[in-house]
C-alpha positions, 0 to 999 in steps of 0.5 A, a space after each residue: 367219322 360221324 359222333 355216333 362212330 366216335 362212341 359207338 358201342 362203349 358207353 355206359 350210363 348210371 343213375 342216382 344219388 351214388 352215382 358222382 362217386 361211382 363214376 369217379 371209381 368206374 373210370 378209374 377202373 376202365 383207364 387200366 386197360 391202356 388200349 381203351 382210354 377212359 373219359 368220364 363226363 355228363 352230370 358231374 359238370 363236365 359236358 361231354 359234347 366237348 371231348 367229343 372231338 377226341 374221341 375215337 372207336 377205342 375209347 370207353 366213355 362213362 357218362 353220369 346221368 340224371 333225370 332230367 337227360 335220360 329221356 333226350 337219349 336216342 339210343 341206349 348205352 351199352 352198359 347201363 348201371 343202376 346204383 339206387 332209385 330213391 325219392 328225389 326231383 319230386 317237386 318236377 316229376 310229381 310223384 315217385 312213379 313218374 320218377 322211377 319211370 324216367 330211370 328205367 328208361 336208361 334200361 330198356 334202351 340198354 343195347 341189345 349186345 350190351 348188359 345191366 348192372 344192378 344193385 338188387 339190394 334196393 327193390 327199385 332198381 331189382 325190378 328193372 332186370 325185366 325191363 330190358 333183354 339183355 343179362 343183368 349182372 346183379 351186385 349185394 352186400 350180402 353173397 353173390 348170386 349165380 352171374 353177379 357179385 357180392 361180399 365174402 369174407 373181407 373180399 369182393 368176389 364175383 360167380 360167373 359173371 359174363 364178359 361181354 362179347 366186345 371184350 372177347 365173351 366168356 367168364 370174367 377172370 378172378 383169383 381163386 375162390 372168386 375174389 377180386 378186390 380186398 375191402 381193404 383196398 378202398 380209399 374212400 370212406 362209407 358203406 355206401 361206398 362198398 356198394 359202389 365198388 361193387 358196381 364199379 367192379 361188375 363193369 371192369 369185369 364186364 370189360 375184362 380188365 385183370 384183377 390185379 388191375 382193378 386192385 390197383 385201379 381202386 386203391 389209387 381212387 380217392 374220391 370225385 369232388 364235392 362228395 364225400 370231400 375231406 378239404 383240410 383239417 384244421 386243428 382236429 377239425 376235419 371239413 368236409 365237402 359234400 355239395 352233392 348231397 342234395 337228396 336225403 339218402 345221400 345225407 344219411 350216407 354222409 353221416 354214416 361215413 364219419 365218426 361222432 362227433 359231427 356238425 352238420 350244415 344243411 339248408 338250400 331251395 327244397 326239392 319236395 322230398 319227405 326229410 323225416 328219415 333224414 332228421 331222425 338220422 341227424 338226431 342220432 349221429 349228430 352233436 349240432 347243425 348249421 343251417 342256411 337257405 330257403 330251406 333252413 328253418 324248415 330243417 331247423 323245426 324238424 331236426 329239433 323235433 327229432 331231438 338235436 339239441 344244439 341248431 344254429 341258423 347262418 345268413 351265408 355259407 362262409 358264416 356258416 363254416 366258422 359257426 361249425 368249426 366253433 360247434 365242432 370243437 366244442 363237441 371235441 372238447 364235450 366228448 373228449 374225442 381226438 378229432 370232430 368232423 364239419 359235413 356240408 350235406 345241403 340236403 337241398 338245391 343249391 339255386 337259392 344261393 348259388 348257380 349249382 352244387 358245384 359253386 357252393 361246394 367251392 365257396 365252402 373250400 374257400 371258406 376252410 382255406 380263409 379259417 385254416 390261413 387264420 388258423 396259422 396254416 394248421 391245416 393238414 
């Protein structure tokens, strides 16, 4: 058998800064068919050139792609789910048509009996049904379109959304009114994270798996690493690890997804995007910052312009941690709130001080488990 037999037709791909968390769930929801194994790999630090010798024509692969390996694809992946397209990597692409050019190539190399699945609640990624001619399930935050899925009344519903022909064609099955997962079901914190449910729901139902298993697919899943990551709460400190967020959104994101009071630690090699958004969204939800890397005082000029009163600069990140937690709980105290949440959202490349997004994310876990040691094992 020859690696393309070994894949064949039961790929999919996905793209952008919601992507990690998306094909942590994605897989999640496929692993419940038990005749279809899942496997997940690409751009989240595990190759899939090294599963590929297990793999077999029943295995349903999903691979998390960036910019950077779309344009080496030779064929096309048989669903390829667009999250969000924002401005990032412009200091390789240039500008953000060049960058957005690089994405849609994920569709139009989409195989002929496969599907898109889109996020038609951002413009950029709406666009890209045109460039491919296969059906292009849309997902929203607001009420379903004909063929795609959407939010109503607490729930995921979906309205004749298509199965593919691999899984036996027809509609996807859904309970009544078109539900299929309660908003309740979600374990992983965020608005953000909604959205990606719903991707995730739309290529299970694409598949056919059965609601009730992609309930309980999506209440069993509790987040990938190095996004969104609680790693412990140290006396009403709650730390979080989210190395991944190396793009603005993804940050605005992170700060949305927990209650103030929040110290943000920010900093690393810039990625030449506007970070403007990005510092007014700190001066609103944020009480302080810490900030470290190349990249640091420029953050630190631009979230004190935007009005962020207390800014701390560490030469590391271990420092930068314990500078946090100081800053957190005097917010708690300030506030009289129960608990303070410490976010590591770099909003940067990791290269200045690290090999990737994944040493710095566990630098930052082993300095929480060093402040929770010396806390007395006050970590929850």
């Amino acid at each position: 058998m020859n690696p393309s037999e070994r894949t064949d037709k039961l790929i999919a791909g996905l793209t952008d800064w919601r992507g990690k968390a998306f094909a942590g769930v994605r897989k999640s929801i496929l692993a419940a068919d038990p005749e279809h194994p899942a496997v997940l790999g690409g751009n989240i630090g595990r190759p899939l050139i090294d599963e590929l010798p297990a793999l077999t024509p029943d295995h349903r692969v999903v691979i998390e792609l960036s910019e950077l390996q779309i344009p080496t694809l030779s064929r096309g992946t048989t669903v390829g789910v667009f999250t969000n397209v924002t401005a990032d990597h412009l200091d390789r692409h240039g500008s953000l048509e060049a960058y957005q050019a690089v994405k849609r190539r994920l569709a139009e190399l989409v195989s002929p009996d496969g599907a898109l699945v889109l996020n038609v609640d951002d413009p950029v990624v709406a666009s890209f049904g045109s460039a491919a001619p296969v059906p292009a399930i849309s997902y929203t935050t607001g009420r379903p379109r004909a063929g795609g899925l959407g939010l109503d009344d607490g729930w995921i519903v979906a309205r004749d959304v298509p199965r593919l022909g691999l899984a036996g064609g027809g509609h996807a099955t859904t309970l009544e009114g078109g539900r299929v997962v309660a908003l309740e079901d979600l374990a992983i914190p965020g608005g953000h994270n909604v959205s990606n449910a719903l991707a995730a729901v739309a290529v299970g139902l694409l598949f056919g798996i059965q609601p009730v298993a992609l309930r309980v697919a999506v209440r069993a899943f509790r987040g990938v690493e190095h996004r969104l990551e609680t790693v412990a709460v140290v006396d009403g400190v709650r730390f979080v690890n989210d190395s991944q967020g190396t793009q603005p959104d993804a940050v605005i994101a992170a700060l949305r997804a927990f209650e103030p009071p929040i110290v943000l630690i920010a900093g690393g090699r810039d990625k030449g995007v506007d970070l403007s958004g990005l510092a007014l969204e700190v001066g609103r939800r944020a009480a302080a910052a810490v900030v470290i890397g190349e990249s640091g005082p420029d953050l630190a000029a631009q979230f004190a312009a935007a009005g962020l009163a207390r800014i701390e600069r560490a030469p590391d990140l271990d420092s930068a941690v314990r500078t946090a937690a100081e800053l957190a709980r005097e917010a708690m105290a300030a506030t009289s709130s129960a608990g303070s949440t410490v976010l590591l959202s770099p909003a940067a490349a990791s290269f200045d001080m690290f090999t990737d997004y994944a040493e710095r994310g566990r630098t930052f876990k082993a300095s929480v488990a060093r402040l929770a040691a010396e806390a007395g094992g006050a970590a929850e």
